[in-house]
N, C-alpha and C positions, 0 to 999 in steps of 0.2 A: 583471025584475031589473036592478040596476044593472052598466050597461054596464064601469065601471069594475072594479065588484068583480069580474067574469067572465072580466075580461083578468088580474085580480089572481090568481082560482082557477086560470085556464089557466097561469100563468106558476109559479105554485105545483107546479101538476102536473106539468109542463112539468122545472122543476128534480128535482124527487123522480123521473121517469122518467130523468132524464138521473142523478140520484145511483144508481141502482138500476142501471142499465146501468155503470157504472164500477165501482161496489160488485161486481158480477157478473164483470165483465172482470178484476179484479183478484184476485177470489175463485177465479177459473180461469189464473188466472198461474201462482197460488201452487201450485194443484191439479196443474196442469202440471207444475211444479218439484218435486213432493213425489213424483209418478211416477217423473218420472226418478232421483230419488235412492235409492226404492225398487229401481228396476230395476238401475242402479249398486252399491247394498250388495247386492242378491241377487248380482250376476254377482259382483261379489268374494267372494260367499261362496262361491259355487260354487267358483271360482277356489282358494282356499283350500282347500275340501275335498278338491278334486283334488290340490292337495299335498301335504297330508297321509296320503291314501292310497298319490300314491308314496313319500315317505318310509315311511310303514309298511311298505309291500311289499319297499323296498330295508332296511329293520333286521332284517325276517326271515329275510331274503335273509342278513343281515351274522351275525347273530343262528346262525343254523346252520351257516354256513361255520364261523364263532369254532367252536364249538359240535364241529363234525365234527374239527376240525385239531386242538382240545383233545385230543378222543379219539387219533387216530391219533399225535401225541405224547405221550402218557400212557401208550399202552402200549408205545412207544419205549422211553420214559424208565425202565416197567418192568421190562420186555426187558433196557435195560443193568444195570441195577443187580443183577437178578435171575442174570445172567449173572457182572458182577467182585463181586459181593457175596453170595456166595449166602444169609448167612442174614437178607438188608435185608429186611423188613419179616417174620420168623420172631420177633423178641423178645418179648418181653410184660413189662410194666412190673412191678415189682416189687410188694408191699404197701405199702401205711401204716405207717409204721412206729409203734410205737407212741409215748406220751408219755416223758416222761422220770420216774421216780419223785416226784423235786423238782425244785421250781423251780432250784433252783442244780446240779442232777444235770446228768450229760453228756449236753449233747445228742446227737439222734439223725444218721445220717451221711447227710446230704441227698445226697450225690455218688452214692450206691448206687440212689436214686431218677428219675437219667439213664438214657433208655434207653442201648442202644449207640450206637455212634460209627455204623455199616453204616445204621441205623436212623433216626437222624438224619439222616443225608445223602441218603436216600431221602425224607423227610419233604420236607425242604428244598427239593430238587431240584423236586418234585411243588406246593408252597408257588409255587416261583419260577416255575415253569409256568403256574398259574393265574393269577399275577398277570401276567405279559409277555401271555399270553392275554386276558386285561380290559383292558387298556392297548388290546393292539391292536382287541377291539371299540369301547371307546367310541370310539376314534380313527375308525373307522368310521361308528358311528352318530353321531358328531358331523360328521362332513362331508356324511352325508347329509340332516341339518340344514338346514346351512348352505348347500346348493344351491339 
């Protein structure tokens, strides 16, 4: 064979070993870098889920306090009313009353369809309770958020 072509083949092979060693070094760079970004998004996931578990654990935590202090003011709020009002929550709403004959007839006395005033004010009271009560969970579960 010619001496030339053999130096031409070695140099040929030569290149293509040296392109295949780079191609590889480079292919393990990348490989390398794609691990670590793997490992990185796990641990932050990890990382997260732990958060999330103690946030949960702190809104059940919030969640039933709310929950208990509801009750033990409820039947407070009971207690009073049930005490300066004795007949708050004894009403019962009246009927429907019916239509009116004709359309231009008198109409019917919508005022007689209020419960009591005793009755109301227990409503109200128990109304305003839940809601000061939801204020202060979310106020809760929203800090525990934001930790």
């Amino acid at each position: 064979m010619n001496p030339i072509l053999l130096r031409w083949i070695g140099a040929a092979l030569s290149a293509l070993v040296l392109l295949a060693c780079v191609y590889a070094k480079g292919r393990n760079d990348v490989q390398v870098k794609f691990n670590a970004y793997k490992a990185e998004v796990a641990a932050a996931a990890h990382a997260q889920e732990e958060q999330t578990r103690r946030i949960e654990v702190k809104n059940a935590k919030a969640t039933q306090e709310a929950s208990d202090l509801h009750r033990k003011q409820l039947a407070v709020l009971r207690s009073y009313y049930a005490q300066r009002l004795p007949n708050a929550g004894t009403g019962s709403l009246p009927q429907v009353s019916g239509s009116a004959p004709r359309a231009d007839g008198a109409s019917p006395d919508y005022v007689s369809a209020i419960p009591p005033v005793d009755v109301l004010a227990s409503q109200c009271a128990e109304t305003t309770l839940m809601l000061t009560g939801l204020q202060g969970w979310v106020s809760r579960v929203t800090e525990n958020t934001n930790d």
